[in-house]
C-alpha positions in Angstrom: 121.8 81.7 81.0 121.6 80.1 84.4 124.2 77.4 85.4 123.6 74.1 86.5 124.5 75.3 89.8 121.7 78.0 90.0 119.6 76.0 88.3 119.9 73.4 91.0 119.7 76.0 93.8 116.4 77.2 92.4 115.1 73.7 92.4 115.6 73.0 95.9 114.0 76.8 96.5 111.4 75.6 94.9 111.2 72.3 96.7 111.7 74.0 100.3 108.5 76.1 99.0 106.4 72.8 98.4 107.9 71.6 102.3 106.8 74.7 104.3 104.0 75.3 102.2 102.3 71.8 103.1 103.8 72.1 106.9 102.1 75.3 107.0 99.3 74.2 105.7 99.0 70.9 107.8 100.2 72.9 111.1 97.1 75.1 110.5 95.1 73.1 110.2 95.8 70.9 113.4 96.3 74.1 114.9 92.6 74.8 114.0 91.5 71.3 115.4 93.3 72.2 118.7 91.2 75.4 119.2 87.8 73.6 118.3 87.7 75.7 115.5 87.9 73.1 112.6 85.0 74.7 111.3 87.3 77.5 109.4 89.8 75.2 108.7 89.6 73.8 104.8 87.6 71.0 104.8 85.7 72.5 107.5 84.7 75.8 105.1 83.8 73.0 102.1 81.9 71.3 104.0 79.9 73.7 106.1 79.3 75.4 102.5 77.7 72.3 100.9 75.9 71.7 104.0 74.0 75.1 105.0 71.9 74.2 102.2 70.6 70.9 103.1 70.3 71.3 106.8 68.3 75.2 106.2 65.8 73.1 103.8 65.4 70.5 107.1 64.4 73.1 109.4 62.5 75.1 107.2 60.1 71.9 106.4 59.6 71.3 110.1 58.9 74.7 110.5 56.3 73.9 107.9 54.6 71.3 109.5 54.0 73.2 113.0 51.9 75.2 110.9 50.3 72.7 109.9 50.2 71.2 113.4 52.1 68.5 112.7 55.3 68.6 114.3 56.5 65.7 117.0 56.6 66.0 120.7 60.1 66.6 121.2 60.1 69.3 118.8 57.4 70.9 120.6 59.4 71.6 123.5 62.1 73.7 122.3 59.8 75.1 119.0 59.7 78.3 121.4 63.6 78.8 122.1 64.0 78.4 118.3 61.1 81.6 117.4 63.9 84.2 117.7 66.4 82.6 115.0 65.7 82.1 111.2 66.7 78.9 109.8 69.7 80.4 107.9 70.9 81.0 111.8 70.2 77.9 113.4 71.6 76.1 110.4 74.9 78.1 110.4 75.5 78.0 114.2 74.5 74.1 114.0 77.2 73.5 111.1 80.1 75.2 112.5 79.5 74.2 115.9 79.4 70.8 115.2 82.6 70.9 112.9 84.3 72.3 115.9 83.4 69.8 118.3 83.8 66.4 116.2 87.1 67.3 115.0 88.6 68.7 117.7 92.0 67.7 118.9 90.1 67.0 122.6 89.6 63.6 123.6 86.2 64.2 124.7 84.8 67.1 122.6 82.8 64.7 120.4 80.5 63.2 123.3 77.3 63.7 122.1 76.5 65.7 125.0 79.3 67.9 124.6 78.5 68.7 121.0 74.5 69.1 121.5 75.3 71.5 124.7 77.7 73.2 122.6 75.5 74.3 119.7 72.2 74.9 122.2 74.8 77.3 124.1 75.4 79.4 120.7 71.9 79.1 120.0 71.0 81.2 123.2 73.9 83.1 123.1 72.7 84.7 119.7 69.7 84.9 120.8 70.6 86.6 124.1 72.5 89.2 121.8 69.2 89.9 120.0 67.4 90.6 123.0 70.2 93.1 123.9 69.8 94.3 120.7 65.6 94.3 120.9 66.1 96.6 125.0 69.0 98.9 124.5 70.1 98.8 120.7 72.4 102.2 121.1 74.1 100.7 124.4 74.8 97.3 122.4 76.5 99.4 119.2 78.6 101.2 121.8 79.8 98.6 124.2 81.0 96.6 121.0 82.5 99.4 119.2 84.5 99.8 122.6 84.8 96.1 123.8 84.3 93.6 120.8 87.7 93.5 119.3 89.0 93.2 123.3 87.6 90.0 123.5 89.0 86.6 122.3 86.6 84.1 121.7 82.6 84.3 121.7 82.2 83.2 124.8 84.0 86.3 126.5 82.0 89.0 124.4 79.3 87.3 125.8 80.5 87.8 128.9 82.0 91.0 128.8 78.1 92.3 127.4 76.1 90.6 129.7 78.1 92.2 132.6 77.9 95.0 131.0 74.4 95.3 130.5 73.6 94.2 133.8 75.7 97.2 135.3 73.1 99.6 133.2 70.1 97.8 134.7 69.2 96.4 130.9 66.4 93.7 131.5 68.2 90.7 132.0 67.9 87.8 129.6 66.5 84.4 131.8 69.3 81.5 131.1 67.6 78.6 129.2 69.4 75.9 131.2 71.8 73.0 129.7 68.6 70.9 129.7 66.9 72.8 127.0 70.0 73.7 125.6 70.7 70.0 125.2 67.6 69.2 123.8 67.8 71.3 121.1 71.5 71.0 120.2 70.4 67.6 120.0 67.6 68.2 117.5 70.2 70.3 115.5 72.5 67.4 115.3 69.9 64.8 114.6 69.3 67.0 111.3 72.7 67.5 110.6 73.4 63.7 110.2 69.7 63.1 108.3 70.7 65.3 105.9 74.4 64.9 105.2 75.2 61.4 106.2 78.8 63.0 107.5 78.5 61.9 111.3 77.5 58.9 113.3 76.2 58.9 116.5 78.4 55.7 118.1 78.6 54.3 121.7 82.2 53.5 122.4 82.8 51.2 125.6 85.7 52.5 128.1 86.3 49.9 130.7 82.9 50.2 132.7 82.0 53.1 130.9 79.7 53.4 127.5 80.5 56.8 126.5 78.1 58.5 123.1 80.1 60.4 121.0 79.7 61.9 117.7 82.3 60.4 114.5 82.5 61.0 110.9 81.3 58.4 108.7 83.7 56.9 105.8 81.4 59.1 103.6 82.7 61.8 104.6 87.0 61.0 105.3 86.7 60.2 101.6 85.7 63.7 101.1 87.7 65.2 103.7 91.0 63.4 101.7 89.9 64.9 98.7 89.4 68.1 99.8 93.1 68.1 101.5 94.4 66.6 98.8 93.5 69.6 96.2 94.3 72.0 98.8 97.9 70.4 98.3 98.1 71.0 95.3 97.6 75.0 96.1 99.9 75.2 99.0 103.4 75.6 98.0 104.1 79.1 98.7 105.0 81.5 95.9 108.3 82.9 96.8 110.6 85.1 94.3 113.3 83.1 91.5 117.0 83.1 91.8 117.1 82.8 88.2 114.7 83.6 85.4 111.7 82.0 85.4 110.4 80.0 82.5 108.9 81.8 79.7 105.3 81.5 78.6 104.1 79.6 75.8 100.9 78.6 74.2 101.2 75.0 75.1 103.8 75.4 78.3 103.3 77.1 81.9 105.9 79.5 82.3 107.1 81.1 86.0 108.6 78.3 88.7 110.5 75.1 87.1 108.5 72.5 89.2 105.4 71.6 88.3 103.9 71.0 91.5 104.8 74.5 92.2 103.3 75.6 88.7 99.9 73.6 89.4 98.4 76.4 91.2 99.1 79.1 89.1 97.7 79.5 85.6 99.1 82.0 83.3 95.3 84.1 82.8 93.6 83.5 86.1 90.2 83.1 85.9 90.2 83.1 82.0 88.8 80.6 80.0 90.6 77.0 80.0 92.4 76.5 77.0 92.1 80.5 75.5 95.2 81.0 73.3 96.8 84.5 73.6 98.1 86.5 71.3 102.0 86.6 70.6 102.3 90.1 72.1 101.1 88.8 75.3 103.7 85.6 76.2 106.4 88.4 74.6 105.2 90.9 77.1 105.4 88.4 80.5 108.4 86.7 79.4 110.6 90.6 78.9 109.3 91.4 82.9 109.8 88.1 84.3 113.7 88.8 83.1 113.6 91.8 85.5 116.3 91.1 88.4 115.7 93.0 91.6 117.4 93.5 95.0 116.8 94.1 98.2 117.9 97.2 99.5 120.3 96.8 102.0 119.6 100.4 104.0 116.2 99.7 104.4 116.4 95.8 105.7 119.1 97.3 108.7 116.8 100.0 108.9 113.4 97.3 109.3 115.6 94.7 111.4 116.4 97.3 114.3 112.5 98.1 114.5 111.7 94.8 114.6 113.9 93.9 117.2 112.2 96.5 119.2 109.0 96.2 118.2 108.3 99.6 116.8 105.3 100.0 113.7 105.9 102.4 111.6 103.3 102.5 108.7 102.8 99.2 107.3 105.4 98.4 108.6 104.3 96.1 112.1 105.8 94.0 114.4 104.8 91.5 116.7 104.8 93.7 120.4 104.7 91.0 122.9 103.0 92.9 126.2 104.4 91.1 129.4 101.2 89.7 131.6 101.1 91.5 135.0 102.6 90.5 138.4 100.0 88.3 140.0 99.5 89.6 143.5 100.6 87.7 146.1 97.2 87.1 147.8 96.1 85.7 144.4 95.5 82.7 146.0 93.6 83.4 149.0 92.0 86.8 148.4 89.2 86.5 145.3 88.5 89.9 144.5 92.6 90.2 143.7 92.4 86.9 141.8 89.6 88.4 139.7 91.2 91.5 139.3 94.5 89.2 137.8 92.7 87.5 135.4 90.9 90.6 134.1 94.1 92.7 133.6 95.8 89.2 132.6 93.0 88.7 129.7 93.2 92.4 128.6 97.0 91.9 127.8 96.6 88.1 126.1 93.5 90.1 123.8 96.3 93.1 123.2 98.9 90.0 122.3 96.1 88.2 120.8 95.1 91.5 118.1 99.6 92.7 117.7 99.9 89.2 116.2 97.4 89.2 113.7 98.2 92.5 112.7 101.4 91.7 112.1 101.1 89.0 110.0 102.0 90.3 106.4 105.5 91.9 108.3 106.8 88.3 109.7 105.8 87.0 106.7 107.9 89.6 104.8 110.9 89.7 107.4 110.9 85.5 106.4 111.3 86.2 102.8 113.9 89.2 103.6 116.0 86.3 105.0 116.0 83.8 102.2 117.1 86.3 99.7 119.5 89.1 101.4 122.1 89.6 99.6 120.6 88.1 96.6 119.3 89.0 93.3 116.1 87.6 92.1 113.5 87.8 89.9 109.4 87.4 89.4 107.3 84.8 87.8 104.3 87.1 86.5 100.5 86.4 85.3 97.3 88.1 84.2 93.7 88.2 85.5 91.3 88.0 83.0 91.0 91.4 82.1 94.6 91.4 81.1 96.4 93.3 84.3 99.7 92.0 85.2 100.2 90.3 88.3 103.8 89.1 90.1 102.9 85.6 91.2 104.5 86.2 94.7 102.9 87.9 97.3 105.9 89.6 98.8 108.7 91.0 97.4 107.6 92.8 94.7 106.2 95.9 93.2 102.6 95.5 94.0 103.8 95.3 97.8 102.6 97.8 100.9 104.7 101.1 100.9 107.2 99.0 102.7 107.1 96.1 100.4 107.5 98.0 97.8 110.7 99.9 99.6 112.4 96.5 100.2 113.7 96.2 96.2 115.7 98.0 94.0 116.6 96.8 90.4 120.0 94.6 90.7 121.6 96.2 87.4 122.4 99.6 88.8 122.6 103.0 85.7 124.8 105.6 85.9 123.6 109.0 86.9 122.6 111.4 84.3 121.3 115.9 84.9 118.0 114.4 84.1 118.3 111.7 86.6 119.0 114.0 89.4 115.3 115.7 88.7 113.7 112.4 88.6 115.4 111.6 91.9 114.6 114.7 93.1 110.7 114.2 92.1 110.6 110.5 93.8 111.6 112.2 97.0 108.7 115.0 96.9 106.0 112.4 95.6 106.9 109.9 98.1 106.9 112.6 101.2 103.2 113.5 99.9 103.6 116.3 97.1 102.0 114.3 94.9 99.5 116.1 93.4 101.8 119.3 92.8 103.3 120.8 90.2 106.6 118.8 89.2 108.3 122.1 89.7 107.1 122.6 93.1 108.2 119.4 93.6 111.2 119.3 92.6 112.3 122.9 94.5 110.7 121.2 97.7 113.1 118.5 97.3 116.1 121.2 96.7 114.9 123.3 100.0 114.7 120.1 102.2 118.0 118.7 101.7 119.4 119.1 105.4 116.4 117.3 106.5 117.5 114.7 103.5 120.4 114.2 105.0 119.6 114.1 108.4 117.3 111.2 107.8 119.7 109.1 105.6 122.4 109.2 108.1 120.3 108.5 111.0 117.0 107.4 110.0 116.1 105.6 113.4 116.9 109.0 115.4 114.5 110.6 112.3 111.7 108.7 112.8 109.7 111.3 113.6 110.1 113.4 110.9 110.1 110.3 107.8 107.0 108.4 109.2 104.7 111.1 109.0 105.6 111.3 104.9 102.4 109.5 102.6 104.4 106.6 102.0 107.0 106.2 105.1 109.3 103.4 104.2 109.6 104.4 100.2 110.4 108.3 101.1 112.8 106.6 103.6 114.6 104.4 100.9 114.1 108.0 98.2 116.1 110.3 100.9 118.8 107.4 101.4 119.5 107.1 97.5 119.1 111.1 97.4 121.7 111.6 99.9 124.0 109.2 98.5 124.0 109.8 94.8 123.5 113.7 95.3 124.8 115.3 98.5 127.4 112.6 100.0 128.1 111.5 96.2 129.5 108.2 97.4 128.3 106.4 94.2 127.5 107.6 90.4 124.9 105.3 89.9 121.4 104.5 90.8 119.1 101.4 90.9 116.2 102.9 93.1 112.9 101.9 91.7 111.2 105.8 90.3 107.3 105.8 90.0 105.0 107.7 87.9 101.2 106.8 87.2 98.6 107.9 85.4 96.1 110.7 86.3 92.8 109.3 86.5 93.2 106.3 84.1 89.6 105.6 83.8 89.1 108.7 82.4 91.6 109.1 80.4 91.0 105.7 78.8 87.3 107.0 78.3 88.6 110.3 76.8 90.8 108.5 74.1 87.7 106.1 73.3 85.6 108.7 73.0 88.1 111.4 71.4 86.7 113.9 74.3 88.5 116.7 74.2 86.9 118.7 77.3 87.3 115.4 79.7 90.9 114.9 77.9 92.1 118.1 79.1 91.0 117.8 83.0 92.9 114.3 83.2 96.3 115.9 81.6 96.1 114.0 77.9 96.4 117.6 76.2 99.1 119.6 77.6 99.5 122.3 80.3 101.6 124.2 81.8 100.6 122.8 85.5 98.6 119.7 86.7 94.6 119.5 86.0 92.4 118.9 88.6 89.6 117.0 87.6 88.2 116.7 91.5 88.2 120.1 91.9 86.7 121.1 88.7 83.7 118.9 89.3 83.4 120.4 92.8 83.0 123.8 91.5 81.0 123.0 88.8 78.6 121.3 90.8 78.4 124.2 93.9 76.4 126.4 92.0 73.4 124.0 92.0 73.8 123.2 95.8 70.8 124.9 97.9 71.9 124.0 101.3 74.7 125.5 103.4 76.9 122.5 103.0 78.0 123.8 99.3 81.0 126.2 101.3 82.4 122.2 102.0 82.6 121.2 99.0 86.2 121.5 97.4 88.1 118.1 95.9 88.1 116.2 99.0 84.6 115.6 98.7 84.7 115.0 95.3 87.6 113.0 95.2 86.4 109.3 95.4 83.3 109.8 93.7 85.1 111.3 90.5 87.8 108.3 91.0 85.2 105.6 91.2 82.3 106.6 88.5 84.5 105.2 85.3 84.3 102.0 87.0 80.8 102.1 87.3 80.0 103.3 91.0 76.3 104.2 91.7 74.7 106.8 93.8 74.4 104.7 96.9 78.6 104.0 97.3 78.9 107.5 96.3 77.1 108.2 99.0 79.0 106.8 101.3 82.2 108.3 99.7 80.7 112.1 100.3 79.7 111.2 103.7 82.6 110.4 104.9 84.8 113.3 103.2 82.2 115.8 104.9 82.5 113.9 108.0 86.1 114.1 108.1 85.1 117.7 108.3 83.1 117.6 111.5 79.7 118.1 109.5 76.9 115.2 109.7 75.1 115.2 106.7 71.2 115.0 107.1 69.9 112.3 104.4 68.1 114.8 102.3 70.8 117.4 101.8 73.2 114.1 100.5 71.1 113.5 98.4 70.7 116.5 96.5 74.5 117.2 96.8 75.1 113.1 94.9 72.6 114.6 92.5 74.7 117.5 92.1 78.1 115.7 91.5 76.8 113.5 89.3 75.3 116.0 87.3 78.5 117.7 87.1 80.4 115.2 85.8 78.0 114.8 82.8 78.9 118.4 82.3 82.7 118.1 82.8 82.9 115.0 81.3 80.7 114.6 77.8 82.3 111.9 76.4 83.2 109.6 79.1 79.9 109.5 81.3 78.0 109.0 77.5 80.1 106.1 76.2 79.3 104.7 80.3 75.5 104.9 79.0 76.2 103.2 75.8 78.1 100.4 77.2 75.4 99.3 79.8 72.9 99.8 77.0 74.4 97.6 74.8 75.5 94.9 77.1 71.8 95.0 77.9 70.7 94.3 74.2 73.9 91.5 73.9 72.3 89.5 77.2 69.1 89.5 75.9 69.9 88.2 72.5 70.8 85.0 74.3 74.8 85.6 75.1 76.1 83.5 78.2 79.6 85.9 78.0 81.0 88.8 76.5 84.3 88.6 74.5 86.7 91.0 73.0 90.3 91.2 71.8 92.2 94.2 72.9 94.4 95.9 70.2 97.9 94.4 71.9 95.9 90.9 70.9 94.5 90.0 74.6 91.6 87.7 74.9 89.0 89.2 77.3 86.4 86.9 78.3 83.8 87.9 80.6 81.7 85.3 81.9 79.3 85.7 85.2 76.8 83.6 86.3 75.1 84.5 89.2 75.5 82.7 92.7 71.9 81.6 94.7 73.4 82.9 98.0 72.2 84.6 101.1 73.9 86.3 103.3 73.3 85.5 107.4 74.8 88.2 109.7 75.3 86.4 113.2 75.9 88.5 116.3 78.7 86.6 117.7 80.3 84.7 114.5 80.0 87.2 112.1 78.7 87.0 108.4 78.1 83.9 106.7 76.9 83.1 103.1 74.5 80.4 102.0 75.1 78.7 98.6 71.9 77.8 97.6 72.6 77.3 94.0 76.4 77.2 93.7 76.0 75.8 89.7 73.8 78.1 88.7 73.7 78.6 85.0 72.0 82.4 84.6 73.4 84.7 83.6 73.9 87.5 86.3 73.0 90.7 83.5 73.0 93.3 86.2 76.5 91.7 87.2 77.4 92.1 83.5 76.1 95.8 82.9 78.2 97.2 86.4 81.4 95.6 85.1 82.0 96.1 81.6 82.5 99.4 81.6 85.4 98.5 84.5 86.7 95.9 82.4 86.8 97.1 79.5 89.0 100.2 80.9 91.2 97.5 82.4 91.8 95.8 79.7 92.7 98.8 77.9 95.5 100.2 80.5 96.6 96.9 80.8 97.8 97.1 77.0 99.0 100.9 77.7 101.3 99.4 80.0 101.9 95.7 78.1 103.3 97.7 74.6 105.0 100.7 76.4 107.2 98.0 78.2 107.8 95.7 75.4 109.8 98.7 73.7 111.7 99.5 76.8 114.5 98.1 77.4 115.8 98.4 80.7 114.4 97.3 84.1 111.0 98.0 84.4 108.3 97.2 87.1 104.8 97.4 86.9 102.0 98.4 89.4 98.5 98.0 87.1 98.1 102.1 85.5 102.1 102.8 87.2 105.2 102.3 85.4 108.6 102.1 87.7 111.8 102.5 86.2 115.3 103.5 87.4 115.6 107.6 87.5 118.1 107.7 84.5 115.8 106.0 82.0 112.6 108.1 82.6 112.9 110.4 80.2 112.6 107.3 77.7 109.7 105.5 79.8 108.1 108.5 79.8 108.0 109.2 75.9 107.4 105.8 75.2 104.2 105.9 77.4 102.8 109.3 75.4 103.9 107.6 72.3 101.8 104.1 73.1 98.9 106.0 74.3 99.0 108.3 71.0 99.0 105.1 68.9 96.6 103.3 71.1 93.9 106.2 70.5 95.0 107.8 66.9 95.7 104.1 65.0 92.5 102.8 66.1 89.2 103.5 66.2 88.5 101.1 68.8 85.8 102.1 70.6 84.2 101.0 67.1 85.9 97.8 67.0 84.8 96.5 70.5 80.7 97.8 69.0 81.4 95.3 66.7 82.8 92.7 69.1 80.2 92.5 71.2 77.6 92.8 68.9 76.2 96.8 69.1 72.9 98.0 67.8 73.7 101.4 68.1 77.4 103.1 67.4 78.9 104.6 70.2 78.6 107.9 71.2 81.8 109.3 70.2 82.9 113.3 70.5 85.6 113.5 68.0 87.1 117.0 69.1 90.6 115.3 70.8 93.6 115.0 68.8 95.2 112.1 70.7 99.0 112.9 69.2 98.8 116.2 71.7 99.8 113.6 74.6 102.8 113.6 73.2 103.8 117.0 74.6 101.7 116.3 78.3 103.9 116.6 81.3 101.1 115.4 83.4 99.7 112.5 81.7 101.7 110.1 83.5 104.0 111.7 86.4 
């Protein structure tokens, strides 16, 4: 039980989160305005988004009447600088650029002639890119694969291309001219405030001078208030609790104790308002969110010295500052050595520029390090509408990057047991990247490396070089610490390091238990074996026989791999595809389009061999989700047997999708409140959700019978190595119940309304889990 002390620590955590959340939110966004970029700033998203629409329907109807020879005079001078962008083009550049201009933090960015020059310039600067595009396409791919990302600001790539092009004698693109550029910018805008009624055009009077500028009507500061206003409401961060958070209740947010922090978290997001769960559920968030965790003090000294110096290691990256150069000293009087500066000078600001938005998630983690050092805390936790469990803050926590995740420790430390040693001993292998080996193999790797072990606990910044290479850096880091603590140095008798196992292929072995496959049970470890199952490699094999081309001596698991890992949750021939492609690539062959096809074919095809019951009950499920769309259903709802309320509702969204050269991709709401039903939307992602929702209660009733710290990362269960013997059986036991108590493959038919009843094999005898080493490790 809390005291009123800690109580009253937490609330003014909480009320520090609401401060720096709505001074980070207000500092971006006058940040934003300062770089004429109010256009991705929140309003400036939510209103560009409602106003595509409008403004693409404008200058698609003039278009319509120069058909029809009907267009004005002043049109018909820049009609022919507008040919070489669609609507959907002009519209976007015209939206954002005006967003940018009236709202910027300059006091003359909003002269009309500023803002109507400003959108004609983007106008030909995508169209110049096109006719890059149209004279030397490969030269274009290449000089932005190499200088794109260089480059801050559109201005520069454009720039940086042109100068480019012109050193390869490409045909060079004729300027327009700020006359013409005017002139149609001006057109632009004209539309703009037709159709929206957002901006003004207002002379203001400056002494002698009558300046035009370009303002936002009351119309739409009442709208920008509102927007802000809700984005308030959103904005306090999520941070971890120093005490336990509220529990759920039918009728009562749990998590955070202030509701202004609560607001923006609901405890199903995206479900449907008002859905009442069943009691299993609040029981199941309310024994996590009483989980305390730690940080782990090795790895924070460890992560403060390489931040200091500015070393990445994995995930793990810092902000590295590169100095600017020396400026000559005839910078001032010598041009080609002033032009030389400022090239080598904008080179280092673009390096800068790039380090500190890659580093973002680390500063924002190294902040939250600082607030709770020394400290234990705990999570406030939620579902998605499928059921997974979700901690509520983004850092700190178990669904972290590998050096997230190696921050925390459980705060209640257990004493060390012979089984615990293995189970250290197996976190050390897994994490250095024997995951996929036998756990005896693991296990003696651990026992042959432990000189190395040592080395890199007692002097893990001299032993960089031989942790970061491991698959997951920072965790094998924290692993070997705890290792050489507990086991070699034996400086403590107890452990509180966070020990992961996962499921092997859960969508298949969810499939397998609905189906009672026995074959496709077997290659995902439900039925015992003496070593591991490989279901990649199995299908690889199975489907090399069929292969007619020489690429078949490639294919091994690798190539397989992603395909296998992604066709439970509905993947299709064209992103498997891809998968193949690259696997082979990685291999140094190039695929002709032919040959991949056949060799998808192939895979496929082998997996309906391998894998009966699962790719069959796949079939059915589309099949029947067809049949319960077109007997008039708007959403599909089932209960899961742990009492969770699935409900699947997807409407599908009139957009189109604009790919600008310089800006990037854009997408056009055309019909945000559309009330179809998206069916195709529906058949790909039942089959997903449905497996979700079932691993989800896997994981929800193994950890309400466990009692002792446990952390979750969706189909992986973390525990402390001394109680994974118990997690373990619990796990087999749940999944044993889950498949031998209930026919549910049956039960969800009749949920949703089946015609037909579900292909089920009946051959698997889900108790033999029970005895499966592999199933979850």
């Amino acid at each position: 039980m809390a005291t009123k002390a800690q109580i009253a620590e937490q609330v003014q955590l909480e009320r520090d989160q609401i401060a720096q959340g709505l001074k980070r939110l207000r500092d971006n966004t006058r940040q934003l305005e300062e770089k004429d970029y109010a256009s991705a700033s929140i309003y400036g998203v939510v209103g560009v988004e409602t106003l595509l629409p409008l403004l693409v329907a404008r200058i698609k109807a003039t278009n319509e009447r120069i058909y029809a020879r009907n267009n004005g005079v002043m049109f018909a001078e820049i009609q022919h600088y507008l040919a070489d962008v669609e609507p959907e083009v002009a519209a976007a550049i015209a939206c954002k650029l005006t967003f940018d201009k009236v709202f910027s933090q300059h006091d003359d960015s909003h002269q009309v002639v500023k803002v109507t020059e400003a959108i004609g310039r983007a106008v030909e600067d995508e169209c110049q890119m096109r006719h890059y595009e149209r004279e030397a396409p490969g030269l274009l791919k290449v000089l932005k694969d190499n200088y794109w990302h260089r480059s801050i600001g559109t201005q520069q790539k454009v720039t940086v291309i042109q100068t480019l092009m012109n050193r390869h004698e490409v045909a060079p693109w004729k300027p327009w001219g700020s006359v013409i550029r005017i002139k149609l910018g001006g057109w632009l805008l004209d539309c703009i405030i037709e159709v929206s009624g957002w901006f003004t055009k207002y002379t203001q009077q400056h002494g002698k001078k009558r300046l035009n500028v370009v303002l936002p009507t009351p119309a739409f500061m009442e709208i920008k208030g509102e927007v802000m206003a809700n984005a308030e409401i959103f904005s306090p961060l999520a941070w971890p609790m120093l005490i336990e958070p509220n529990d759920w209740e039918p009728h009562r947010a749990g998590g955070y104790l202030l509701n202004e922090v609560m607001k923006g978290h609901d405890m199903v997001r995206r479900g449907k308002p008002g859905s009442i769960q069943g009691e299993t559920i609040y029981k199941f968030l309310n024994h996590i969110q009483k989980v305390a965790y730690k940080l782990n003090p090795f790895i924070v000294d460890v992560a403060e010295t390489l931040y200091a110096r500015g070393q990445q290691v994995g995930k793990f990256i810092p902000i590295v500052d590169h100095p600017l150069p020396p400026k000559p000293v005839d910078i001032a009087e010598n041009k080609d050595s002033r032009k030389d500066y400022r090239r080598r000078a904008a080179e280092v600001m673009n390096r800068n520029a790039a380090s500190f938005k890659k580093s973002c998630r680390t500063r924002m983690t190294m902040e939250a390090v600082k607030v709770f050092k020394g400290k234990a805390f705990f999570l406030p936790w939620s579902l998605d509408y499928r059921g997974r469990a979700y901690p509520i803050p983004s850092f700190l926590t178990p669904q972290d990057t590998d050096f997230g995740k190696s921050l925390l420790m459980f705060d209640e430390a257990a004493f060390m047991t012979y089984e615990a040693e293995d189970w250290l001993r197996f976190q050390v292998a897994t994490t250095r990247g024997l995951d996929k080996a036998p756990i005896a193999e693991r296990l003696q790797w651990t026992r042959d490396n432990e000189k190395l072990i040592e080395q890199i606990a007692t002097d893990p910044l001299g032993m960089i070089c031989e942790w970061e290479v491991a698959d997951e850096p920072w965790q094998f880091l924290a692993a070997c610490r705890e290792y050489y603590e507990v086991m070699i140095a034996c400086t403590k008798q107890s452990t509180s390091l966070m020990v992961a196992t996962d499921a092997t292929c859960s969508g298949i072995q969810i499939l397998s238990g609905l189906a009672r496959d026995k074959s496709a049970a077997t290659l995902v470890n439900v039925v015992p074996g003496d070593e591991p199952q490989d279901a990649y490699k199995v299908i690889a094999e199975s489907a090399k026989p069929f292969i007619t081309t020489p690429v078949k001596e490639l294919i091994d698991r690798k190539v397989t791999k992603r395909t296998v890992m992604t066709v439970p949750y509905n993947s299709k021939p064209f992103s498997n595809r891809s998968y193949i492609k690259e696997a082979l690539k990685e291999k140094g062959y190039e695929i002709e389009k032919e040959e991949l096809t056949e060799l998808v074919n192939q895979v496929r095809a082998a997996m309906y061999r391998e894998l009966p019951g699962p790719m069959k009950v796949m079939d059915w499920i589309e099949e029947q989700v067809s049949v319960a769309l077109a007997d008039g259903r708007t959403e599909l709802t089932w209960t899961t047997p742990s009492g969770f309320v699935v409900t699947q509702k997807l409407m599908k969204k009139d957009t189109q999708v604009v790919t600008l050269q310089l800006m990037g991709r854009c997408e056009i709401n055309v019909a945000s409140d559309s009330q179809e039903v998206d069916r195709q939307h529906h058949k790909n992602a039942t089959s997903p959700n449905l497996i979700h929702s079932l691993d989800s209660d896997l994981i929800r009733l193994s950890a309400i019978r466990f009692n002792a710290p446990l952390a979750l990362i969706h189909d992986s269960v973390l525990c402390r190595a001394t109680d994974q013997p118990i997690l373990s059986a619990i796990v087999r036991e749940t999944y044993m119940h889950l498949f031998a108590e209930h026919d549910y493959l049956n039960d969800w038919a009749e949920q949703i309304g089946a015609t037909t009843p579900p292909p089920i094999v009946g051959d698997l005898m889900p108790e033999s889990v029970i005895h499966s080493t592999y199933f979850f490790c």
